[in-house]
C-alpha positions in Angstrom: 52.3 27.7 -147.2 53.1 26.0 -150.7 50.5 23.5 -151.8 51.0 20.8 -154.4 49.1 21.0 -157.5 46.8 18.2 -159.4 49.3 16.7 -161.7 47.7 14.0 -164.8 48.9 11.4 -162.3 47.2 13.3 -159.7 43.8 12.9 -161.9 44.5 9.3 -162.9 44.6 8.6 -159.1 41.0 10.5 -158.5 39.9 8.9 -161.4 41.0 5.3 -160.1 39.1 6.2 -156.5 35.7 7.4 -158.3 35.7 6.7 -161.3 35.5 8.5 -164.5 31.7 10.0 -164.8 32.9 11.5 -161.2 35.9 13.9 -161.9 35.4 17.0 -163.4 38.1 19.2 -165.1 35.9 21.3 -168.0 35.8 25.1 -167.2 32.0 24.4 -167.1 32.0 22.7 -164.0 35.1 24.5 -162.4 32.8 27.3 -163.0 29.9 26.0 -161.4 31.8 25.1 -158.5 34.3 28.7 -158.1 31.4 30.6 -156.0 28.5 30.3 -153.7 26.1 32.7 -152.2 28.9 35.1 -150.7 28.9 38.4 -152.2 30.3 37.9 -155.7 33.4 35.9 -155.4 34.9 33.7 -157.9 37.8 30.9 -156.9 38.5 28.2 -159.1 39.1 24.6 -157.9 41.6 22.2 -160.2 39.3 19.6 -160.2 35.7 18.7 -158.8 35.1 15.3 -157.5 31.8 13.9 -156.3 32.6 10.6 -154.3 30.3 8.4 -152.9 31.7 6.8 -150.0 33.3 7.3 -146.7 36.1 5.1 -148.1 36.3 7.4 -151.2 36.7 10.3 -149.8 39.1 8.5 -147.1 41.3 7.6 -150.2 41.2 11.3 -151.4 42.3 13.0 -148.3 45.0 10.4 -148.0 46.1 11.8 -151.6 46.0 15.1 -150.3 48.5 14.9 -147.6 50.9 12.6 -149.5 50.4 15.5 -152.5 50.2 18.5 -150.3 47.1 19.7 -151.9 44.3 21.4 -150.5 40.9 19.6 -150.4 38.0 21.9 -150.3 34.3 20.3 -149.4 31.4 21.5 -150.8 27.8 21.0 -150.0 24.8 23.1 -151.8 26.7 26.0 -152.5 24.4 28.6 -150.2 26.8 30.0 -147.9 26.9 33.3 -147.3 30.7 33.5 -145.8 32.9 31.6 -148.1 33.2 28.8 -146.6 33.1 26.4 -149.2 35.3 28.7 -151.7 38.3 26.8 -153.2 40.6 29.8 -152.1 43.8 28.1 -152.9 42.4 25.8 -156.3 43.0 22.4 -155.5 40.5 19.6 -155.2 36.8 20.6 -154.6 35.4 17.5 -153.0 31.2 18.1 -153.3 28.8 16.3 -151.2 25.7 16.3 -153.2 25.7 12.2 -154.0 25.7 11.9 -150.1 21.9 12.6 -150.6 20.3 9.4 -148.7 17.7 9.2 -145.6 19.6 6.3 -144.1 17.3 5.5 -141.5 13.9 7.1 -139.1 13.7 5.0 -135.9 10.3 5.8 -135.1 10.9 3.8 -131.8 13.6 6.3 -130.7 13.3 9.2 -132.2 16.3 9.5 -134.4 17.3 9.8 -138.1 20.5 8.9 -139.7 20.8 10.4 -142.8 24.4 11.4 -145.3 25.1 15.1 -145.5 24.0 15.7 -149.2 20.0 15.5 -147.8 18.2 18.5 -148.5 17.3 20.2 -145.5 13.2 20.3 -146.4 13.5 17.3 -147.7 14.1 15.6 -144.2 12.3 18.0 -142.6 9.2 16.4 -144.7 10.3 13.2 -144.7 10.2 13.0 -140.7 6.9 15.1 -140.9 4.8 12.0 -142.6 5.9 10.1 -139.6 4.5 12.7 -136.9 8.4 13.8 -136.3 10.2 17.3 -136.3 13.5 18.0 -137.3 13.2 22.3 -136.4 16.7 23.8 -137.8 15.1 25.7 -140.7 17.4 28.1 -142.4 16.1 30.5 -145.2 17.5 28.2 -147.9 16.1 25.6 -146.6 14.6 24.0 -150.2 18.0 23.5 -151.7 20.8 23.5 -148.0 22.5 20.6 -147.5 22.4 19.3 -143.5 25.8 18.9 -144.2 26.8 22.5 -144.5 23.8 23.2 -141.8 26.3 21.4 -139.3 29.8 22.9 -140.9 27.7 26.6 -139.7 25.5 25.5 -137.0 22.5 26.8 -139.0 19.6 27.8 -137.4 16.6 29.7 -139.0 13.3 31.1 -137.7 12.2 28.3 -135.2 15.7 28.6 -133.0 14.4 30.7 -131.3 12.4 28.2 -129.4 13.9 25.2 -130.8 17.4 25.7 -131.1 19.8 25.5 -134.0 21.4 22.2 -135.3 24.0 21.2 -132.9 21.0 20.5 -130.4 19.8 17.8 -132.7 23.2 16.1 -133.4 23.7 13.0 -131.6 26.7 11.7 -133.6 28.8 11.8 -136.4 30.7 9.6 -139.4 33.3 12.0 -139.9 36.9 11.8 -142.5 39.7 13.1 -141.2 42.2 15.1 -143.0 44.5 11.8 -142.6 41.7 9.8 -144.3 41.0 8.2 -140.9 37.2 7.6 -141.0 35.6 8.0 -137.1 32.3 8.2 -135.1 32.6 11.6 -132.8 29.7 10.5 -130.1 27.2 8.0 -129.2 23.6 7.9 -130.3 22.0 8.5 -127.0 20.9 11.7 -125.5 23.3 11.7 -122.5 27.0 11.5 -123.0 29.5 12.4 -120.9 33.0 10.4 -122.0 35.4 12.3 -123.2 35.8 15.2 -124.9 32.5 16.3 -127.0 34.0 16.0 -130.6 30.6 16.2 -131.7 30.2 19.2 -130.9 33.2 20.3 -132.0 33.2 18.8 -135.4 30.0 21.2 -135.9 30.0 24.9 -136.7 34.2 23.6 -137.7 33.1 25.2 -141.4 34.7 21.9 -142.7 38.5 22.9 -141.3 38.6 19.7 -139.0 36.7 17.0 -140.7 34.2 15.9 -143.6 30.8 14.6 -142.2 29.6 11.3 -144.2 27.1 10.4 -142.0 24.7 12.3 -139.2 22.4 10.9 -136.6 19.8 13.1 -135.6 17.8 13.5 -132.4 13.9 14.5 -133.8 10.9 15.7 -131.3 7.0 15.0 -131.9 5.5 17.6 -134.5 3.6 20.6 -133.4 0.0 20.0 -134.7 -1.1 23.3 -134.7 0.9 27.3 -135.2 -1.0 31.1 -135.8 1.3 33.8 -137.4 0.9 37.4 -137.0 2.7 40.3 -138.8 2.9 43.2 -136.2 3.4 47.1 -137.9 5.4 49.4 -136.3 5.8 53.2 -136.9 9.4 52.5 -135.3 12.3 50.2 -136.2 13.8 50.7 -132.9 10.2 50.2 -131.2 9.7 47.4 -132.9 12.9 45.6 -131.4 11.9 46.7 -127.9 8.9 44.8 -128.4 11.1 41.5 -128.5 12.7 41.0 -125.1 8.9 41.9 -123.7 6.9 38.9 -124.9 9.7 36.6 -123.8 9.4 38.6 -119.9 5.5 38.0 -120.2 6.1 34.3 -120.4 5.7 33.2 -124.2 8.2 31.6 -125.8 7.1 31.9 -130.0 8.2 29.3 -132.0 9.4 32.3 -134.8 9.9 35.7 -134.1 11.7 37.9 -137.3 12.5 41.5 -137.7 12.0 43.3 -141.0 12.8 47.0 -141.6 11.2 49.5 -144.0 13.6 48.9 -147.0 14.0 45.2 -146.6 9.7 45.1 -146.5 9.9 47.2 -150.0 12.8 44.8 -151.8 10.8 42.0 -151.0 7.8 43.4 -152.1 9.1 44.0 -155.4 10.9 40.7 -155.7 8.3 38.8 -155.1 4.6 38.3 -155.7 3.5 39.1 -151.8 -0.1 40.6 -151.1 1.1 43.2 -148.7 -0.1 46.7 -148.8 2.1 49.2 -146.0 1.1 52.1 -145.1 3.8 55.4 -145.5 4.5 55.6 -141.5 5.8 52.0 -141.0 8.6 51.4 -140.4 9.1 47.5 -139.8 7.7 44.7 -139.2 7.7 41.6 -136.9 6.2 38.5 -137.6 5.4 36.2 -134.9 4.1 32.7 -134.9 3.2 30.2 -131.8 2.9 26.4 -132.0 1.5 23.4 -130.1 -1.2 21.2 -129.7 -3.1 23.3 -127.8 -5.2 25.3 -130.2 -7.4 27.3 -127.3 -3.3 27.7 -125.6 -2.5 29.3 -128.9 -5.0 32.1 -128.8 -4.1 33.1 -125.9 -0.8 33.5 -126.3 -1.6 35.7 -129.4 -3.5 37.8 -126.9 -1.1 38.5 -124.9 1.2 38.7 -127.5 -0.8 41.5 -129.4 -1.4 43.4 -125.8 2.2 43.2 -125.3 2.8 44.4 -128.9 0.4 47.6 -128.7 2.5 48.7 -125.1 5.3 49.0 -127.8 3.0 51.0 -130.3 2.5 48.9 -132.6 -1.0 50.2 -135.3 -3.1 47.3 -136.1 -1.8 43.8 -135.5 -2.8 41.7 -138.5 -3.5 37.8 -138.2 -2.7 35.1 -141.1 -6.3 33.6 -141.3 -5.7 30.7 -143.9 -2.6 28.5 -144.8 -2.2 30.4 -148.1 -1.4 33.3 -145.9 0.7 32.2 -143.7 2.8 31.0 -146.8 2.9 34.3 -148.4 4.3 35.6 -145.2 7.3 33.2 -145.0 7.6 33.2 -148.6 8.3 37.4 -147.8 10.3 36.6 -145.2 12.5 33.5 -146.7 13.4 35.8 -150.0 15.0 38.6 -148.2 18.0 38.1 -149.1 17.9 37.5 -152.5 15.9 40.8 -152.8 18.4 42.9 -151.2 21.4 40.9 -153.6 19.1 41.3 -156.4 19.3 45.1 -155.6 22.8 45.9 -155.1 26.5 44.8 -154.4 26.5 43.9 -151.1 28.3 42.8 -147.9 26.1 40.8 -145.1 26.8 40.8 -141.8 25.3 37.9 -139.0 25.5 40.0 -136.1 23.9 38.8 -132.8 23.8 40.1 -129.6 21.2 39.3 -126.2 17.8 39.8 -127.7 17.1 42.9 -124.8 20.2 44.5 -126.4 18.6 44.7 -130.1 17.4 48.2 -130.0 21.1 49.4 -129.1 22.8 47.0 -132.4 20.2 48.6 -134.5 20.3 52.3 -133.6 24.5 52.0 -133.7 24.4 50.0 -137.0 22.6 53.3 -138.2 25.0 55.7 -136.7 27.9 53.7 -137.5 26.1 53.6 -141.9 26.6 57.9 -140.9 29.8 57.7 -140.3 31.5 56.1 -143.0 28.9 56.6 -145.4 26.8 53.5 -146.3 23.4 52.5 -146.4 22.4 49.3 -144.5 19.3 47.2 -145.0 18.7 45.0 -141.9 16.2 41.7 -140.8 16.7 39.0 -139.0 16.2 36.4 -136.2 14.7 39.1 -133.7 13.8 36.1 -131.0 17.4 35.7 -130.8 19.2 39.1 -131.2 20.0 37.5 -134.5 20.3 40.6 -136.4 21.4 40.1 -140.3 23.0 43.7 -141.5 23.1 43.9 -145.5 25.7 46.7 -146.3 24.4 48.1 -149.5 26.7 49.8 -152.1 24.3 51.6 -154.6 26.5 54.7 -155.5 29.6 54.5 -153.0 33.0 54.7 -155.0 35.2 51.6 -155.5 37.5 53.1 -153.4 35.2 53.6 -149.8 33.6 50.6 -150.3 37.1 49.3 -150.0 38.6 51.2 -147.3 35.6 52.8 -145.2 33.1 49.3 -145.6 35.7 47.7 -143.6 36.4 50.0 -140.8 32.4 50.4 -140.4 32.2 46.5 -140.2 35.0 46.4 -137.5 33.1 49.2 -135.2 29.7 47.0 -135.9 30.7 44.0 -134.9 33.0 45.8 -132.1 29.5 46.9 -130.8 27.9 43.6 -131.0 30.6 42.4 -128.2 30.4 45.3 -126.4 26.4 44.2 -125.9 27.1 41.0 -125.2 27.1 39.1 -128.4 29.7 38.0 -131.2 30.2 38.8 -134.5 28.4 35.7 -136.4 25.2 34.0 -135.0 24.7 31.4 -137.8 26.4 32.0 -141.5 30.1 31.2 -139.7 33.1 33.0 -140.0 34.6 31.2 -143.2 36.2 33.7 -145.9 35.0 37.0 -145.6 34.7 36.9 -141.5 38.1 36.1 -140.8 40.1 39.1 -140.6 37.7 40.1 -138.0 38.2 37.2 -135.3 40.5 39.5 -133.1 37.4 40.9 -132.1 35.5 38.5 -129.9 38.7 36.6 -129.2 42.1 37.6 -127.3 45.2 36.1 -128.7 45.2 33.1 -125.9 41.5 32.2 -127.7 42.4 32.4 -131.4 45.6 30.3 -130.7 43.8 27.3 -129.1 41.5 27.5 -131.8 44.1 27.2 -134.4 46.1 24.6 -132.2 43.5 22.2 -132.8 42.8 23.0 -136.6 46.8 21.7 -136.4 45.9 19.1 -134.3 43.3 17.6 -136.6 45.0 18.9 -140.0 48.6 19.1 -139.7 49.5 19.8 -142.9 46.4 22.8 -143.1 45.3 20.8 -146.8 41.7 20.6 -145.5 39.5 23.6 -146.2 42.8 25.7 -145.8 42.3 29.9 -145.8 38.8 29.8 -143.9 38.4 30.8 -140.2 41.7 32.4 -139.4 44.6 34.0 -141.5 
């Protein structure tokens, strides 16, 4: 497809609908604005605008389609798929003066808030009021709930909490056309029409841009203990998983670490950790409630459970400082390993039983064609993030063997059971890889309604499918 490109009169029009401290052409903010925290890819938008209002941004889509150009939203700039890469220049539309809490209705547990909000921030926010908002992705201090909804993020507490689309009530949401719409109802039950709530989130910002979000919230935990469990074996440890959901605890955090992603982090950041030579991994397991007596016991059982598995001495995060440093170790992993190395991550997931068989055949599959993988993750949930390390490999197998390894990974992960992204979405660097978990019949009702909603493909065009 042939897109239009921003002409002067294109700018004097974007500069009319936001005004001129608002519209950005200088290769210092193009640059700013060309990458995000996928691998090390650069794509330059035309322009960057930062609207304000529904109607703005109504007015710039409206452009679009008259202009044929491709509008690409933007929220923090943390994804780790591409999703908000400008792959075909155009306008960059970012989100970041959407940054209001709107409303908390204490009386019925809800928040409206725009898209630009920091994800701690409302997370904290709702706190002082005795509230929880759980979705808590690793980049949770600078995320945007925006681009938490465009990927359906989910963090640590999904596994007993759930990931954002089971705290979205409704929408404000732009259509390509510039039409502005509400996708639901606030209420808790709603079963008229189609879901476009739903569908709106985990889109990767192909269908829509979100301008407003309401929010269901649940009363705050009072109360959480967090152990770190050794293991002498990776593959044990994962075992370990699916066994203290059968013996009837639900954690509210339960994450995987292996050997190498333990050391990165180690030397990244300031941790107090000392490991021992025989481990191999670690998991890190936390309860919550109001219970604190409850608590204990679950961290019995928990450690009994842990030791069937052969796990050496099960330590247990005495003060808040503590349990900091531990999620501070955990939170950075990522970074570590990019601080490291070139590197491709993958967001496997597959039933939580099955994660012993995704880790052992990630490792075989590394054999095979030659690379080194780092891997942590969302254990709770079979949510199993795979950090394909280059080090030393050639230009040229990195290119041509990376690939074929990445296809046979995620080829496993459906075999098992699961799909081939749990929570960073498919955007960019996924895409070629969507005949996977879906037949042809699949992909081409998914790309029916991307025409449906975008018929001229000028929103977020290039992400999702080729």
């Amino acid at each position: 497809m042939e897109y239009g490109k921003v002409t002067g009169k294109v700018l004097d029009e974007l500069i009319a609908i936001c005004g001129t401290d608002f519209v950005f052409t200088s290769i210092e903010v193009v640059e700013d604005y060309s990458h995000d925290y996928t691998e090390d890819l650069r794509y330059y938008p035309e322009v960057v605008v930062k609207p304000r209002t529904a109607s703005e941004i109504s007015a710039i889509m409206k452009l679009c389609n008259r202009e044929r150009i491709p509008a690409t939203p933007r929220g923090a700039g943390t994804g780790l798929s591409g999703g908000a890469l400008p792959v075909f220049g155009g306008i960059l539309i970012s989100m970041e003066r959407f940054n209001k809490i709107l409303e908390i209705d204490e009386r019925n547990l809800q928040a409206t808030v725009e898209p630009g909000v920091i994800n701690q921030v409302f997370q904290d926010a709702v706190i002082e009021k005795g509230l929880f908002y759980p979705p808590d992705p690793a980049s949770r201090g600078s995320c945007f709930l925006g681009g938490n909804l465009a990927e359906c993020a989910g963090g640590p507490k999904a596994v007993k909490y759930g990931v954002t689309k089971d705290y979205v009530l409704n929408t404000e949401v732009v259509l390509p056309s510039g039409d502005i719409i509400w996708t639901g109802a606030n209420v808790l039950k709603n079963s008229t029409g189609y879901n476009l709530t739903q569908l709106l989130i985990g889109s990767e910002g192909t269908l829509g841009i979100i301008t407003k979000i309401v929010f269901r919230l649940i009363p705050y935990p009072t109360h959480n203990l967090l152990l770190l469990v050794p293991f002498t074996s990776a593959e044990k440890a994962c075992e370990a998983v699916a066994a203290v959901f059968r013996a009837g605890i639900t954690p509210s955090a339960m994450e995987f670490m292996e050997r190498d992603a333990i050391d990165y982090v180690r030397k990244f950041v300031d941790v107090n950790l000392a490991v021992a030579d025989d481990i191999k991994a670690h998991l890190i397991i936390e309860v919550d409630g109001n219970d604190m007596d409850a608590l204990f016991k679950d961290c019995e059982r928990i450690t009994e459970v842990m030791n069937e598995f052969g796990a050496t001495d099960v330590l247990f995060a005495e003060s808040a400082q503590q349990k900091a440093e531990l999620w501070k170790m955990r939170r950075a992993t990522g970074e570590a390993v990019k601080s490291h190395s070139i590197y491709k991550e993958e967001d496997t997931v597959v039933p939580r039983a099955e994660l012993p068989a995704l880790l052992k055949g990630v490792k075989d599959i590394g054999a095979k064609y030659g690379f080194r993988s780092v891997c942590y993750g969302h254990a709770g949930d079979g949510n199993l993030h795979v950090n394909i390390i280059k080090e030393e490999m050639s230009d040229e197998d990195w290119n041509t063997q990376v690939p074929k390894g990445i296809r046979e990974i995620f080829e496993l992960c459906v075999k098992l059971g699961g799909t081939i992204s749990g929570e960073h979405g498919i955007g960019l660097v996924q895409k070629d890889y969507m005949d996977v978990p879906f037949s042809k019949v699949q992909l081409d009702l998914q790309k029916g309604i991307k025409t449906l909603f975008d018929p001229n493909h000028i929103l977020n065009p290039g992400k999702m499918f080729n």
